[in-house]
Structures are given as C-alpha cells and as structure tokens.
N, C-alpha and C positions, 0 to 999 in steps of 0.2 A: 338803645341802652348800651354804653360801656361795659366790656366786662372787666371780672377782675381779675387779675394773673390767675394764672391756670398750676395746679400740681403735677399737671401729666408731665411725661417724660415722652410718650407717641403724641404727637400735636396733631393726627388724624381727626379727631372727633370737630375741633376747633375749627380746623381748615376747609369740615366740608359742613358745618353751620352756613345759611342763607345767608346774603346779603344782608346786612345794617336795615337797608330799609325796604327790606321785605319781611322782616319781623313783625307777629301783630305786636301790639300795642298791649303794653303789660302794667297793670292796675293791681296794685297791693296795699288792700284795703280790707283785710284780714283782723279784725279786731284780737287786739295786745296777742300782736306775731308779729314777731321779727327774726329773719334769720340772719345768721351771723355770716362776714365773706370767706370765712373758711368752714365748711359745714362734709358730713362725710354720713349718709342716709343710712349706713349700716349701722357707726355709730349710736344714733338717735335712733333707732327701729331694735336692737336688740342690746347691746353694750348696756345705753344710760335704762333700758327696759329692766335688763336683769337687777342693776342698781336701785330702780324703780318701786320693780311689784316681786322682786325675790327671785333667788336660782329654782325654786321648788317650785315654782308655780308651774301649772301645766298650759305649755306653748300649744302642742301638733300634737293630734291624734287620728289612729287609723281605724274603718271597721274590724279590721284583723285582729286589731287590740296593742296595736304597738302606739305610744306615747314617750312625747319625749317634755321636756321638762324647758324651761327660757334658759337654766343653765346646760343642758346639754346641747339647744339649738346653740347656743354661745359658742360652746366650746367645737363644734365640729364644724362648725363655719370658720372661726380658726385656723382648724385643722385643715381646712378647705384651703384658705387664703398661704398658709405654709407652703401645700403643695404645690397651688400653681407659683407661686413665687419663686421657694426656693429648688424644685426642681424642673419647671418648666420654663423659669426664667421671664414669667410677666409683668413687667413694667407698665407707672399709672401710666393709663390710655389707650392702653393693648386692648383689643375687643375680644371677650368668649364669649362663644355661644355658649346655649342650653336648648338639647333636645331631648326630653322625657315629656309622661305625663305628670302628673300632680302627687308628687310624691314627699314625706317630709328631706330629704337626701337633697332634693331639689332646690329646696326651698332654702337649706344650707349652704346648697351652692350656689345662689344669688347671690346672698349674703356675703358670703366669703371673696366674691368677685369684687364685690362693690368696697370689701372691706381693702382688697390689695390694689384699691383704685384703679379697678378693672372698669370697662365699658361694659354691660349686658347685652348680649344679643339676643331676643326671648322668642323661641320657634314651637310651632306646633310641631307633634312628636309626629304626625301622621303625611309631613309633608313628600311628594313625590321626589324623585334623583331631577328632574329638570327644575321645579323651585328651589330647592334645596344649592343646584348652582348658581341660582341669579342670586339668591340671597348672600351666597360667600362672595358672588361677583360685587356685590353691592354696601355689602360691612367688611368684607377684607379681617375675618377674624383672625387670629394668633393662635387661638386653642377652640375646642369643643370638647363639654363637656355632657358624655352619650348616653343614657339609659341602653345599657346594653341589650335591650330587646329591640330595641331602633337603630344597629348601626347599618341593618341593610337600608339600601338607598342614599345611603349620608357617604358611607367611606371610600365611595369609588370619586364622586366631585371633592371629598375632600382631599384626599393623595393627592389629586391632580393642582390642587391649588398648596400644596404645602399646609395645609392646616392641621396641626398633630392633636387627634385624637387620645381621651380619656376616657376608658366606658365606668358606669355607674351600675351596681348592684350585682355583681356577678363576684365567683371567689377566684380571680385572674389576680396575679401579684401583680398587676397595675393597674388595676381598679380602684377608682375613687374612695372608697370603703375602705378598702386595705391601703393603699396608701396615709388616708386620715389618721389612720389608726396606729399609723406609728409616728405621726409628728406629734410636738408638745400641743397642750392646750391654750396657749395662750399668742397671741397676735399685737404686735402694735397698728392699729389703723393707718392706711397713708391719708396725710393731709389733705382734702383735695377743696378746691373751690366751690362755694354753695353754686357756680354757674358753668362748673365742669359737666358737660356732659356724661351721665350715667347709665342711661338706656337708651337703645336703640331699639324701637319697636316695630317690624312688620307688621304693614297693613294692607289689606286688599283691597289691590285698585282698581280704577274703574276704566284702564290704558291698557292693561294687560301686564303691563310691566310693574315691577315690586317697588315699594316705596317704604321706607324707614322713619318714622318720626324718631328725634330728638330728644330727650329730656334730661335734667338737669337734677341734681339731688337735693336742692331744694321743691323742686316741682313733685317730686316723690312725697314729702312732707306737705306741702301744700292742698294736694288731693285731701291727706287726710284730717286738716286742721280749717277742712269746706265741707265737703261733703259727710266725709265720714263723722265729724266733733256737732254738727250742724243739725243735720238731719237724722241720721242713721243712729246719731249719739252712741257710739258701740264705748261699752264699758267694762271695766277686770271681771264683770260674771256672766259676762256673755260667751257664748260658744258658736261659731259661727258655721256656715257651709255652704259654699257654690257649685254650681255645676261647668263653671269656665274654668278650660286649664290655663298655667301662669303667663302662658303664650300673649292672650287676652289683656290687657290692660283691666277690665272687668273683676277677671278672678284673680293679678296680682293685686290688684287693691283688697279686693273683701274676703284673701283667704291669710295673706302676707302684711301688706301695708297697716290696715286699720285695727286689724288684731293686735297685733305687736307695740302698736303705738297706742294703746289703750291696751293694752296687757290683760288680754280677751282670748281666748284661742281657738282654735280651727280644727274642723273633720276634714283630715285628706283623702279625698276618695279619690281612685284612677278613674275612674270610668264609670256610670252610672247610668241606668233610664230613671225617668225623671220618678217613678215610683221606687226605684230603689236608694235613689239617692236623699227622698223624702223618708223613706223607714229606716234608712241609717240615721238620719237627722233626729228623729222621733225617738227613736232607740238610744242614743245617744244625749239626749240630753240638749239638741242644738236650740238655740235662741234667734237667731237669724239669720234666715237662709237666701240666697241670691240666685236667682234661677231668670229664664227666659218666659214670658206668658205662655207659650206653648207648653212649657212642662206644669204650668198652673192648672191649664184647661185640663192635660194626660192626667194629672191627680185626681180634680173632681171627678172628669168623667167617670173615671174607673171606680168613683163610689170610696174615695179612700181620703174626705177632708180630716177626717180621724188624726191622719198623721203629719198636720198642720194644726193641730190644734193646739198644742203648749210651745208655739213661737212665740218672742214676743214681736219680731216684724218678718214680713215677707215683703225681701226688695224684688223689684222688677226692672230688669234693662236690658239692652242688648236689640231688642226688637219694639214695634209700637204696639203697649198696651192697652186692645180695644176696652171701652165700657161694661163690655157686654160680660168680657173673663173677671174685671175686677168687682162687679156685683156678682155674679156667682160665688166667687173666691169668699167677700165679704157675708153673701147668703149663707154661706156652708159652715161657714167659720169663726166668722167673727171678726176677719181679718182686714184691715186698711194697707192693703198689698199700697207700700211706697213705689210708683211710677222716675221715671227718671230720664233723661237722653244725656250720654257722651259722648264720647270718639275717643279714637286711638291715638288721635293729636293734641285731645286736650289731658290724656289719660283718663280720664275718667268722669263721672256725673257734674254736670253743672246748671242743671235747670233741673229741679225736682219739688215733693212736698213729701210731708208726711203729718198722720195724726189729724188731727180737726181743721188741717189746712190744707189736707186731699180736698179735690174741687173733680168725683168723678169725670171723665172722659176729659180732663188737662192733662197736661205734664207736670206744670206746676208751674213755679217760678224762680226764678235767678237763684241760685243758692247762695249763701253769703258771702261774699270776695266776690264774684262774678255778675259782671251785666252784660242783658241782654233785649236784641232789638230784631226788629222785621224790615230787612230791607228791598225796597223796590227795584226795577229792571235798571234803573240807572243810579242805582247804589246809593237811594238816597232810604233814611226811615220812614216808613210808610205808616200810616195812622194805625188807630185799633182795629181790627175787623177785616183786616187787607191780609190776602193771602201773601206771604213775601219770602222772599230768604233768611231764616235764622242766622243771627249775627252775634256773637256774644265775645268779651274782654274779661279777662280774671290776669290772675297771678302766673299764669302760664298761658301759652298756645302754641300754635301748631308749626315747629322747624321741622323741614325735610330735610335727610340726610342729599346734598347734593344734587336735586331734583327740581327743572322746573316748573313744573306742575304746584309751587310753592306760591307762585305769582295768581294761580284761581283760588289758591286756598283762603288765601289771607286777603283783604279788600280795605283800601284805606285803613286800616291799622285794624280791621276787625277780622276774626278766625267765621268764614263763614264755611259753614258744616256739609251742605247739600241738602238740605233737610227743607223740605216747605212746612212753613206754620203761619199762625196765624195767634195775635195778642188780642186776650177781648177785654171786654169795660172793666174787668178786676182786674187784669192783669197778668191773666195766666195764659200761658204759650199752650196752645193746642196745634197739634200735630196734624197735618196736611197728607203729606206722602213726601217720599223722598225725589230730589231733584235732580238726579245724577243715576245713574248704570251701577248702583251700588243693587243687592239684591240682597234683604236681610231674611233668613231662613232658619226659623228656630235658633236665633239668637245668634247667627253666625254672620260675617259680612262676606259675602262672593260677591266679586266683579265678574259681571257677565261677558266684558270681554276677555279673561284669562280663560272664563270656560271654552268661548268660542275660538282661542287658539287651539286646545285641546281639542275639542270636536274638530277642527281643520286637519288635522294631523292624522286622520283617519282615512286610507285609503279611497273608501266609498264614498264620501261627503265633497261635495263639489263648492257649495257655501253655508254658511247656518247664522243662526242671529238667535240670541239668549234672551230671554227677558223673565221679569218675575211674572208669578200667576198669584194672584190673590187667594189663601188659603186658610179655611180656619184653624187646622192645628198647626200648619208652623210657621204663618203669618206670610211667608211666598213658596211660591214651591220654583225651582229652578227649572225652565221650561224651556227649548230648545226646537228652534222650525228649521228642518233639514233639508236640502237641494242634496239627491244623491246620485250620481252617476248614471246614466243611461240604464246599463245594464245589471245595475245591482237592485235587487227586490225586496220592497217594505213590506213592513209585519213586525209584530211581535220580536220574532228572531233578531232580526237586524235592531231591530232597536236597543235589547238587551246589547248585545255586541257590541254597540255605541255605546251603550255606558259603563260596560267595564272595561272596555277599550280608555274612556276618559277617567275612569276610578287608576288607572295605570300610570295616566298623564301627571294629573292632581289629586291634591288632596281629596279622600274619596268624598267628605261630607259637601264639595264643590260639584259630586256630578248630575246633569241634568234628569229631574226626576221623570220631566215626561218628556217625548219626541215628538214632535210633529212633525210626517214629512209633507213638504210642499214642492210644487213644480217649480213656487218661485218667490222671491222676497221683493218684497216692496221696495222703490229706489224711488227715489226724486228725480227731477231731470239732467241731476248736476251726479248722479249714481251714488248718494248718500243712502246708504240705509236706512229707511225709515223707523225704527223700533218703534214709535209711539202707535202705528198702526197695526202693528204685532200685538200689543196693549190690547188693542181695540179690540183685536179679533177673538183672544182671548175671553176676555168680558161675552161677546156677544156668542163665543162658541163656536165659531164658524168653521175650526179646520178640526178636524176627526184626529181625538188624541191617541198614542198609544203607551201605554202604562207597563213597566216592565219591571 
C-alpha cells in the first residue's frame, strides 16, 4: 500500500517501516469508517471528544480522589505539547519516550506527544538500566519524559546517548507539572498523515533482543471502532479499569483509547493486587474492568465475587482464559467474563465474543474489520478441526521497527501471531497453546530467551534454558533449569541469589519463579537445545524443584 506524504519533519519513523512487501495485508472493511489522509489521533481522542460530550465531563480518576475533567485533560496536554515544542525544540517525528506508571499526568503526556506530532515510545516503568539501553539503542528518542520516582536506571543510558530528560510529578522547576503550568492552554495540532507513524511499542521477544511495533494514528482509531464500538460497546456512562499499565497496548486501549473515544472514563490506579484493584473498581463506581484470568481466579478465591458484582462486563486478555475460571467467575457472579486474543503488533483484540455469543472454552470469533484463518506447516488453510497457526488480516498489522524477524511474523500477507488454535464447526477459534518461546504469566509476555541472557550473566551458571510451567494461578510460572559451575552449591540459597541477581538484570516481574538445577540440558546432535523436552519434564515432574 502507497503511503501518503508524511508531516514529519524527522523522516526516522518512515525510513525504518518494513519493506513494501513485507507488510501484511491490510483489509478496511470497517462498516461506515473512513479515515481521512490527514488524520492526527490526539485530535479525535480528546480535542473533537471535548467538543463532543462537554469540558465537564469527567475523563481520569484516582482512588486518592483526584479527578480530572475532558477539559482539563485538553488543556494540560496542551500544556504538554507547548513544552516539549517550544522549549525542548520537538519537531513532527522526534520520538519521546514515556516512563511511569499509570497515572492521569501520563496519560496527558501521550496525548500531548502525539498532539506536537511526536512519535510515542511506551516503556514499562520497572524496566532494568540494560533494557532500558537497547530500547534507546533501538527508538533513538529525542526526549524522555520520567516519573520522577523512576529516573534511577534510565539516566545513566540516557546521558550517555544524549537523550535529555524531563521528570514528572516532583516540585523541581523543571518538572513537567511546573513547566505545564506556566504555558497557555491552548495548542494548535500539527497536521500529521492518518499513515504517520505514531507509536512505537515494545514487545517481548522471543530472540532476546527488543523489538518495536509500528503503528499508525489511524490504527490507534481503528482498534477502537473494532474491538472497542463492536464488542466491548463502551459508552459516555461507563467507567472503566485495568490492571495493564499504558506500556501494554492492553491498557493503552481500555484505560486511554476507548474511553476517550466514547467519552467513558477511567480509574487510574498505579499499582494494584488484583483484589485491590477490584475494591477500587467496586468502590468507585467502575463498569468495566479489564484484568488478566489470573486476577479473576485471585478474586473468587478469596471469597470476594461481591466486588464484581455491579460491572456490567469483565474483559479478559492478556493470557488464555481456561473454562474452568470463566464458569466459576459466571458461577459467583453472573458474569460472561468477554475472552479475547491480541498482540502488541496488532495493538490490540481481534478475535473475541461477548454476551450470548460467548461459546465457553472459545475465544470467540473475528471481531468486525478483522479475518481470521488456521494455517498449516506449509502456510496453507487448513480445514475445521485442524490444529494450525492463527493467521488473521484487519485494518492494521504488525510493522517492526527495523527488524528482521518481520519476515516470520507476517506470512504471505497474513500477521501470523505464534499462537496455535484450532477453528471448529461454528466457527470459533479455540486456543491450543502458544507456538513460540513466548511465556505468558499473569497476563504479562516474557521471552524466555531475554530471561536466559540474564541468568547467563551470573557468575555461577555455566548454562540455563527457560521455559513455561503450566500454572493455575498465573497460567505459566517462569521456570528455569540451571547447569552451575563445579564448585558452587545448590539449595535454596543459591537459588534465591539467582533471582535477585536476575530481578537486577530485568524487569523484576520477568524473573524465574522456580530453579532447577541440572547436571545438564538436553541437546540434539546438531547441539540445539531442546526446550520441548524441558516441557516434558516439567509435566512429568522429574527434576526436583526449588522455590525461593
């Protein structure tokens, strides 16, 4: 697909877009949507919103009690788009990051980016100083914009690449907050093309190395005039809440995107266990909350569907939700927990159901704009009933920033996911297991190889090999079989020590929950590592774990 001239002024984002024809295949069959070739997602997310459903209406709220209103989000995204323009000098196509958690401040600083036809960079706040520099190595950003509780680990890679720092929420006279606060209210939008790229998203690979999806500011809008207008139907009295931060494609869609674009609004929570973040929700007022099955399962358990019980949907994604959580959920509650599968490359859900069209233990089916198929070992479709590759085409998919690993993603023009499923006689994709070194754990995605760089790096480890373990409360547990040096002694002890040794490395929620150590790892004859046998042994038990 031709693009159309570009607004940028840094032609970065443009120049490291894939090959022409390594793009999937892009299908806009969106009923009565169309976007315009000059389109600007801030605009349409909160500008024509305010215009929409009123300055008074209320956007962002906090358990603290702070609330902010669609016109004060307006205006201090604004204020956002002033500063980095006019005094740190960002021109469209400049990338900023954003490192915090889930905070309303944050949320104005997307906004504001995208408003000065900035690029988004979207990071977890808890990333290590060694991701944290492949990630600068790999977006090349302009600015960062910090939660000042998180500039350790960021400001030392960042000096050393010239990336000039802004912290957020502190009373520093260069702080985002105090800056804001002295520019005007009001912003002219820069023009940018509906096929400018607008986000740059980290995702966890399955290489060890970082990888960036692409997306586009109409693909921002697209998400939520599918998934969100379709299924989830979120409307001006709904109040919403997740437990993904904006890092997530996840929780930028169902705390940012769909809210704002259906003039809905959102509980910001930082940080939550899944029962607190259910009693805020309760407590509040919320209507739809977005959570992973494992914090489904942490609710009932605990005897607390109570505080599920005035939703009117509980989505579910991020990890595969078994049968077993969404008839309990439904048992306790009443609820027809919506299932779902997306990625970071499509941004967001694209095979789901909801309502009287849940078909327990599916996924569901294509959401509207998006198809989807099962393909075989030789990339052809394979019938009903045939376990295959998930393969699906919508109105977006999946550009790597500069990467090729772009060429497994994408397969004769279709985005195929990693995912094994299987299509039955209705119709509906039913989940398999995943087909790649991806390791989904309480809703999070770890690449088992990033952990087993980490664990390498460890004096005492001579080799290791990561793989999931099948778990019912957080669907894998991150599990690690250890070769250790002659002379160094397992236990308990050492094990702990491996993994805060790798909570140092990476992000801590990446590090391995149990250790196994072994004399030795399985290899082929060719000295491939076998993981599938690690799998096995797993399942049958056979190597003595130790839990730290």
């Amino acid at each position: 697909m031709e693009l159309t001239p570009s607004g940028y002024v840094d032609t970065f984002a443009r120049d490291n877009l894939p090959p022409a024809d390594l793009w999937p295949d892009l299908e806009f069959t969106i009923d009565d949507v169309n976007y315009p070739d000059r389109l600007n997602a801030a605009t349409t997310l909160i500008d024509d919103a305010v215009a929409r459903f009123g300055p008074e209406r209320l956007a962002l709220f906090t358990p603290e009690g702070e609330e902010w209103t669609y016109g004060e989000l307006l205006a201090r995204s604004n204020q956002i788009a002033r500063v980095i323009t006019e005094d740190c000098g960002i021109v469209p196509g400049n990338r900023v990051l954003l490192r915090a958690p889930n905070t309303p401040w944050i949320i104005a600083a997307w906004l504001g980016v995208l408003k000065a036809g900035g690029v988004v960079v979207t990071t977890m706040a808890m990333l290590r100083e060694k991701e944290v520099d492949s990630l600068l190595e790999l977006t090349q950003p302009n600015l960062a914009l910090v939660d000042h509780r998180f500039l350790d680990g960021f400001s030392g890679p960042a000096a050393s690449r010239g990336v000039e720092i802004i912290p957020i929420g502190s009373d520093a006279d260069n702080d985002l907050t105090v800056r804001s606060g002295q520019k005007a209210e009001s912003f002219d939008n820069v023009v940018t093309a509906a096929d400018d790229v607008a986000l740059l998203c980290p995702t966890s690979g399955t290489t060890g190395a970082p990888k960036a999806t692409m997306h586009f500011h109409r693909d921002i809008l697209a998400n939520a005039d599918t998934f969100a207008r379709h299924i989830v139907k979120v409307g001006p009295d709904d109040k919403c809440a997740c437990s993904a931060p904006l890092a997530f494609t996840f929780g930028l869609g169902a705390l940012v995107v769909f809210p704002l674009y259906f003039g809905a609004a959102s509980l910001v929570v930082e940080r939550a266990t899944p029962l607190e973040l259910a009693q805020y929700a309760h407590d509040s007022g919320v209507t739809i909350l977005y959570t992973a099955p494992t914090a489904y399962r942490a609710i009932i358990k605990a005897g607390r569907a109570d505080l599920l019980s005035d939703l009117r949907l509980g989505v579910s994604a991020g990890e595969h939700l078994p049968q077993a959580t969404w008839e309990a959920v439904h048992e306790a509650t009443g609820l027809k927990l919506i299932d779902g599968i997306g990625g970071t490359e499509m941004l967001h859900v694209f095979i789901s159901a909801a309502g009287d069209d849940i078909k327990p233990g599916a996924v569901g089916k294509p959401v509207p704009g998006f198809r989807a198929v099962i393909l075989d070992d030789d990339g052809n479709e394979a019938p009903d009933n045939t376990v295959g590759r998930l393969a699906v085409r919508g109105p977006l998919g999946c550009r790597y920033l500069n990467d090729e690993r772009q060429r497994n993603y994408v397969v004769n023009g279709w985005n195929v996911t990693g995912d094994a499923f299987l299509r039955d006689d209705d119709g509906y994709f039913v989940y398999q297991a995943r087909s790649d070194n991806m390791i989904i754990s309480s809703g999070y995605n770890i690449g088992a190889p990033e952990v087993e760089i980490a664990l390498n790096e460890h004096p005492d480890v001579v080799e290791c090999a990561v793989v999931g373990k099948d778990d019912r409360e957080r669907g894998a547990l991150v599990t690690a079989f250890v070769v250790l040096r002659e002379d160094a002694a397992e236990g308990k002890e050492k094990a702990r020590e491996i993994q805060n040794f790798v909570k140092t490395q990476i992000a801590p929620y990446k590090y391995p929950r149990e250790i196994r150590f072994v004399e030795a790892l399985p290899r082929n004859p060719s000295g491939k590592l076998q993981h599938f046998k690690l799998r096995d042994a797993l399942k049958a038990e056979a190597a003595p774990a130790v839990h730290a």
